[in-house]
Residue, then its C-alpha position, 0 to 999 in steps of 0.5 A: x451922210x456923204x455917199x461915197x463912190x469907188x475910186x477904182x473898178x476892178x474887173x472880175x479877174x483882178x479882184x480875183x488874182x488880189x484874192x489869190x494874192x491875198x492867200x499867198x504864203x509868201x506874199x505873207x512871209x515877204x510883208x512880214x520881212x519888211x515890217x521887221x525891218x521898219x524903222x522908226x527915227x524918232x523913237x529911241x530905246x522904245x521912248x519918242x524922242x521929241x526934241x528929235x521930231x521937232x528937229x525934223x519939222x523945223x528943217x523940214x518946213x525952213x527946206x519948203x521954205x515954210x515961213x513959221x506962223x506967229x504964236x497966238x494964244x489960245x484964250x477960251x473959258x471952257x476948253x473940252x476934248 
């Protein structure tokens, strides 16, 4: 088992204004504003558009000029999730 180690300490007080903040009405209230209004550009009508992600990708990786690794078939007798 890896041991993993706090990225950060916080001291005494900031650990309790993130508690404060935590029981915030309003904090609240503006977090589920802004989750009302996400959006999501690759599902449309409630359905993922698939054709619109791919699209996406492949500008994406020809603006970071990512050059497109040839198709190798995966060949395997017994494949398992």
């Amino acid at each position: 088992m890896i041991e993993q180690k706090p990225s950060m300490t916080l001291s005494k007080a900031a650990q309790e204004e993130i508690r404060a903040l935590s029981r915030s009405e309003a904090l609240r209230n503006d977090l589920a504003a802004v989750a009302a209004t996400r959006h999501n550009p690759f599902i449309k009508a409630g359905v993922v558009d698939a054709d619109a992600y791919i699209a996406f990708v492949t500008a994406f990786n020809e603006f970071i000029n990512h050059a497109p690794k040839p198709f190798v078939q995966m060949i395997d007798r017994d494949m398992r999730l």
